[in-house]
N, C-alpha and C positions, 0 to 999 in steps of 0.2 A: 214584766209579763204583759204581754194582750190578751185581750178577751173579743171573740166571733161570738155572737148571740144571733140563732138560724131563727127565724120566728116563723109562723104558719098563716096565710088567710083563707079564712072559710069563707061561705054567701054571706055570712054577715059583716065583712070587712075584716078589721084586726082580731087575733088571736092570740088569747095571751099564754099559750103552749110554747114554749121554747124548748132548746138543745144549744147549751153554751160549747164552746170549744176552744182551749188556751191554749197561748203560744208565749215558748220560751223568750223569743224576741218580741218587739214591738212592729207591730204591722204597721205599715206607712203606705201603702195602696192596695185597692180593691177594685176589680171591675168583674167584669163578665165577659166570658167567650163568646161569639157568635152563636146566638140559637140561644140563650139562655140556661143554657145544663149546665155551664164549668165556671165556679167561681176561682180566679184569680187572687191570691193571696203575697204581696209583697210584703218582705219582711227588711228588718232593719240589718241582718249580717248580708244582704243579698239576694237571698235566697227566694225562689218563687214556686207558690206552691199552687197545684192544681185541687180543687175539689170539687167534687160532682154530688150531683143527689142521685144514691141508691136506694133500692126498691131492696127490703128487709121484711121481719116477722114484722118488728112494730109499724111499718108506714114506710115513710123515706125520710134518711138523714143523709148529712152531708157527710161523706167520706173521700178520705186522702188518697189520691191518686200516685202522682207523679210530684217529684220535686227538681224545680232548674235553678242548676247555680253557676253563673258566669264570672261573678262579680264579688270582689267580699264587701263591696260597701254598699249602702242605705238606696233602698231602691225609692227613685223620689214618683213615678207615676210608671205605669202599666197603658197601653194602645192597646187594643186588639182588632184583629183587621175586619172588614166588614161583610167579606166573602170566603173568608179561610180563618181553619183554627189556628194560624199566626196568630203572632203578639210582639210588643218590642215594648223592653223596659230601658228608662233611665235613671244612673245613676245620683246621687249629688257630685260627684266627680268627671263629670261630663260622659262618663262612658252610656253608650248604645248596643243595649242588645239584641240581636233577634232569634227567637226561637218557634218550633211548629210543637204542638202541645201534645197530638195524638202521637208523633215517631218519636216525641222526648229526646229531642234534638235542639240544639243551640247553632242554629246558622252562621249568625256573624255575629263579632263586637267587636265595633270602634270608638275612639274616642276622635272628634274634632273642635269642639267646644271651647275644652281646656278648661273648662267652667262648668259649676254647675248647671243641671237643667231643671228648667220647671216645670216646662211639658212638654208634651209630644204627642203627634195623630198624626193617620194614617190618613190620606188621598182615596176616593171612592173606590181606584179598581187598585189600589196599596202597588202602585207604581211609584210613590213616592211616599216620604216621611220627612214630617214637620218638625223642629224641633225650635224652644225657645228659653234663649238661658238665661241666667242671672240679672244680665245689664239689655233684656228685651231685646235681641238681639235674636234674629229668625233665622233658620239653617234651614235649606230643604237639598234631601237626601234622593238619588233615584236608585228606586227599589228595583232589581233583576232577580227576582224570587220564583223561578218559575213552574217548579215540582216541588216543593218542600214537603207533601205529605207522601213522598214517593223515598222508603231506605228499606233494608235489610231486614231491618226489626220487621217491618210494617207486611212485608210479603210474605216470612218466614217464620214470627214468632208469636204469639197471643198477643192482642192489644187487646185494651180495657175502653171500651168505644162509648160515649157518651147513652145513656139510657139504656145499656147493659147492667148485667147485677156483678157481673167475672171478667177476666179478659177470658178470648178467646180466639179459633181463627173464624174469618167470618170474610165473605166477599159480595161486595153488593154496591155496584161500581159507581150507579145513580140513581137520583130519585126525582121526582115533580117538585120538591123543594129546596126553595135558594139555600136555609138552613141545615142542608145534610149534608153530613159527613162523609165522602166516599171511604171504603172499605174494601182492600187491594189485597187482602192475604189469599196469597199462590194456595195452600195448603188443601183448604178445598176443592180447587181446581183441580191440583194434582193426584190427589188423593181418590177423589171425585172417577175422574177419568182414568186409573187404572185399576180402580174396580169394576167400571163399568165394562171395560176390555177385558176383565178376567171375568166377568159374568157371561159377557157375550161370547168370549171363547170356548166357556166351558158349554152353552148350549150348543154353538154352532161344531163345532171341531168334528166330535163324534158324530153325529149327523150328518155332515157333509161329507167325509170320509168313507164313512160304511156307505154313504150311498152311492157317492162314486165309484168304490169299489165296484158295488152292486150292479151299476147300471156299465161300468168296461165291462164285466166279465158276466157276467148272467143274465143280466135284460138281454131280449130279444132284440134284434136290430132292428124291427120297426117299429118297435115302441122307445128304442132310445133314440132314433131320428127324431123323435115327438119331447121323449123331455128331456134331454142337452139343452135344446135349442132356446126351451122353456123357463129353466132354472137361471141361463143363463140374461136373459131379455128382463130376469127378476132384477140382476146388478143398477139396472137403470132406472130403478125407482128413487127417487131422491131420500136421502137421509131426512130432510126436512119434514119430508110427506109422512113420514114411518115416526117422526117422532110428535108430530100434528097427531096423527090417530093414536098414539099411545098415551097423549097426555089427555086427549079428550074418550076417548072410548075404552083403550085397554086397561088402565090403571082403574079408572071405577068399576072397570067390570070383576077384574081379578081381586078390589078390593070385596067386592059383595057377594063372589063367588069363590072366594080364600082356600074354602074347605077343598072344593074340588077341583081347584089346580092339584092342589098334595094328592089326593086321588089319584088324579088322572094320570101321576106319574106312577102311580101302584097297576090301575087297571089295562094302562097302553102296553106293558110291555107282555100282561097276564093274556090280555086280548089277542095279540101275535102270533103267543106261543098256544094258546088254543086253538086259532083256525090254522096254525099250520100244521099242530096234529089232526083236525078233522078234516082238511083237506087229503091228507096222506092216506088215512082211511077209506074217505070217500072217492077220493079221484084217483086216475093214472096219473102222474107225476108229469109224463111227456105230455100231456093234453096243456099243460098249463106253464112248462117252464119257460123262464124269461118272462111270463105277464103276471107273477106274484104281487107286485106291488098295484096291479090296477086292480087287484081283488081285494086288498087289503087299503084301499080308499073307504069302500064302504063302512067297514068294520072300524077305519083310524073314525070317523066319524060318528058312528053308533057310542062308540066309548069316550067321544068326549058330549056329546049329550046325555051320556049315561051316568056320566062325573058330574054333571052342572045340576041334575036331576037329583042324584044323591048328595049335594053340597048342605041342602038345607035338614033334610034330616039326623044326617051323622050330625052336624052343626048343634044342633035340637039335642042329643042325645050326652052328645061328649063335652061340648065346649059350653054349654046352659047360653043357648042360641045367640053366643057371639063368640066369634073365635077371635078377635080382635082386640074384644076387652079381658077375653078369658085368659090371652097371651099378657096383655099389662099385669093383670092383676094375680096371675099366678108364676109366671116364670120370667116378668120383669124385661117384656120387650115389647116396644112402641114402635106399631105396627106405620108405618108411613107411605102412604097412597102411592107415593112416586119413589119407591125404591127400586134395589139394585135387581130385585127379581123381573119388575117390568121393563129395567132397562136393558136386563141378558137379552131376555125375550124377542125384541122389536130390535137391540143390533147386533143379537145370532141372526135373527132373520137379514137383516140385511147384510153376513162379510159371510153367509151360508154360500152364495153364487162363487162370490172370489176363489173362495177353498173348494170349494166342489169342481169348479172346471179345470183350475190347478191341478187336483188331487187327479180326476176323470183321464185327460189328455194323457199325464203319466202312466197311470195304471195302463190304457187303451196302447202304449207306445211302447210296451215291452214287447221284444222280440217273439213272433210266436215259436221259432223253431224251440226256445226254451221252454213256453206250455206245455208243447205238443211232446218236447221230451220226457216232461214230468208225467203226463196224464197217460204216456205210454208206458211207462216203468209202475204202473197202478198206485199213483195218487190220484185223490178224490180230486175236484175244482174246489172246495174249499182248501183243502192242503196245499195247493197249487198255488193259491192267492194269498196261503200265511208264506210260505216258505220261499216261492220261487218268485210270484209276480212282485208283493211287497217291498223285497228287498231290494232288489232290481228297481223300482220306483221310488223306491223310500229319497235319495239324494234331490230328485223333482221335485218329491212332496216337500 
């Protein structure tokens, strides 16, 4: 048996806290990964074992990662490279191996030796490997290693990443230091990006739609000469721009004004259906059709400073003035500044032109002889637009 004894230093140098750790075999090399997190463990059947320090209740101890076995015999010294979690062991039987530690991957092994080795290093940029064997006798190897931290596992399944406490998926391609590990998993990407499509579609869709409809069939023609032209000049605003203002202005706005986003999806559609009963009331209907939506500017805007107004006191009353923490702390959901709600928001607003001019052109390009046959046999214009126009469009849309 071996024995690992992990020991600790404090500000006053040595510590005589320890955490031993046995192995069925006898250890015959030790080194350390690049960056200092991964200690390398060669054993005497071969076998090489990765351990890292996790972060635990008690502190951090060294726990067993991954284990590489190429070889069944006595691994005589351990390299590791000086810019990658590569490493190459050799054996007492001349064999070389090479393996990437984070895709737990064994690259290559050969033997040329024929003989034992005694050591081996790696070349500053691990283009080449050094080896020296029994009878002093030097080998140098040229290293063509060129993506090793690049497989299947690595894009697709949990890794356990140096000064993580789990594996998990994680992408985070580079950093400002030589010692970091890139972290390549697709998962978040993917996963990432087809929420953010499904948030953005579910604001934009219905909006765009009903307003296109709105604006072929019932806006006044000179006030949709004005916004066609307008919504669609919106398409040209760069994505870049829309996602600059949302990380800098919309995400803290919507985080400190929480309560009355939810609101304002309660009072926007209450406020609608209110002035368009007090408009029917109070006006002739022909004074104003086609220019509903320029009356109902004022009101979309009254009700969302009506919302941001009432945010703080409902907030005060229901949520004991944090709806943030009221959400951790009672129904176990961590609220995060840059989620999927601001990202519907800013790219509904931005694929709202795509769909809306799509949707508009269609709906505006059905044949009238078919309205005019509907609205003469006494269907209303909305009956007109579920039954006769929509379908007829539906294959455009």
């Amino acid at each position: 048996e071996s024995l690992l004894r992990d020991f600790m230093l404090d500000e006053n140098g040595f510590n005589h806290n320890h955490v031993d750790y046995k192995f069925k075999q006898k250890i015959t090399s030790l080194t350390l990964l690049l960056g200092g997190e991964s200690l390398l463990v060669a054993l005497e059947n071969g076998d090489v074992q990765q351990w890292m320090s996790v972060r635990n209740q008690h502190g951090r101890n060294l726990t067993f990662i991954r284990n590489f076995h190429e070889t069944q015999y006595a691994i005589v010294e351990i390299a590791s490279e000086q810019q990658r979690k590569s490493f190459a062991a050799a054996d007492i039987k001349g064999n070389i191996s090479l393996y990437y530690s984070t895709s737990h991957r064994s690259l290559l092994s050969i033997n040329t030796a024929k003989q034992k080795i005694t050591h081996i290093a790696w070349s500053a940029r691990a283009r080449h490997l050094i080896a020296e064997d029994a009878k002093k006798k030097i080998h140098l190897y040229a290293v063509k290693n060129e993506y090793p931290e690049i497989s299947w596992s690595v894009l697709w399944e949990k890794v356990w990443y140096e000064g993580y406490d789990k594996a998990d998926y994680i992408w985070q391609s580079s950093a400002s230091t030589n010692d970091f590990e890139p972290k390549f998993s697709l998962v978040p990407l993917t996963f990432g990006t087809i929420k953010a499509a499904f948030y953005a579609m579910l604001f934009a869709v219905p909006i765009a739609l009903l307003g296109a409809m709105y604006t072929a069939q019932f806006m006044s023609p000179g006030m949709r000469q004005i916004v066609k032209p307008s919504i669609e000049i919106m398409e040209a605003l760069p994505t870049v721009i829309l996602g600059f203002l949302a990380g800098l202005w919309l995400a803290p706005y919507v985080e400190t004004h929480l309560v009355g986003v939810f609101v304002l999806l309660i009072l926007l559609p209450f406020g609608f259906i209110l002035t368009a009963g007090l408009f029917k009331l109070l006006f002739n209907n022909s004074k104003i059709e086609g220019w509903e939506a320029l009356i109902l500017i004022p009101v979309v805007m009254l009700f969302i400073w009506l919302s941001m107004v009432l945010s703080e006191p409902i907030e005060m009353v229901f949520f004991d003035g944090n709806m943030r923490t009221y959400m951790t702390d009672n129904w176990g959901i961590n609220y995060d500044q840059r989620n999927a709600l601001v990202v519907g928001l800013i790219m509904g607003f931005a694929i709202i032109p795509t769909i809306f001019s799509i949707t508009e052109d269609a709906v505006f390009s059905v044949p009238q002889h078919l309205i005019r046959g509907s609205l003469a046999l006494g269907a209303s214009r909305w009956q007109t637009m579920k039954r006769v126009i929509m379908p007829a469009a539906s294959p455009a849309i």
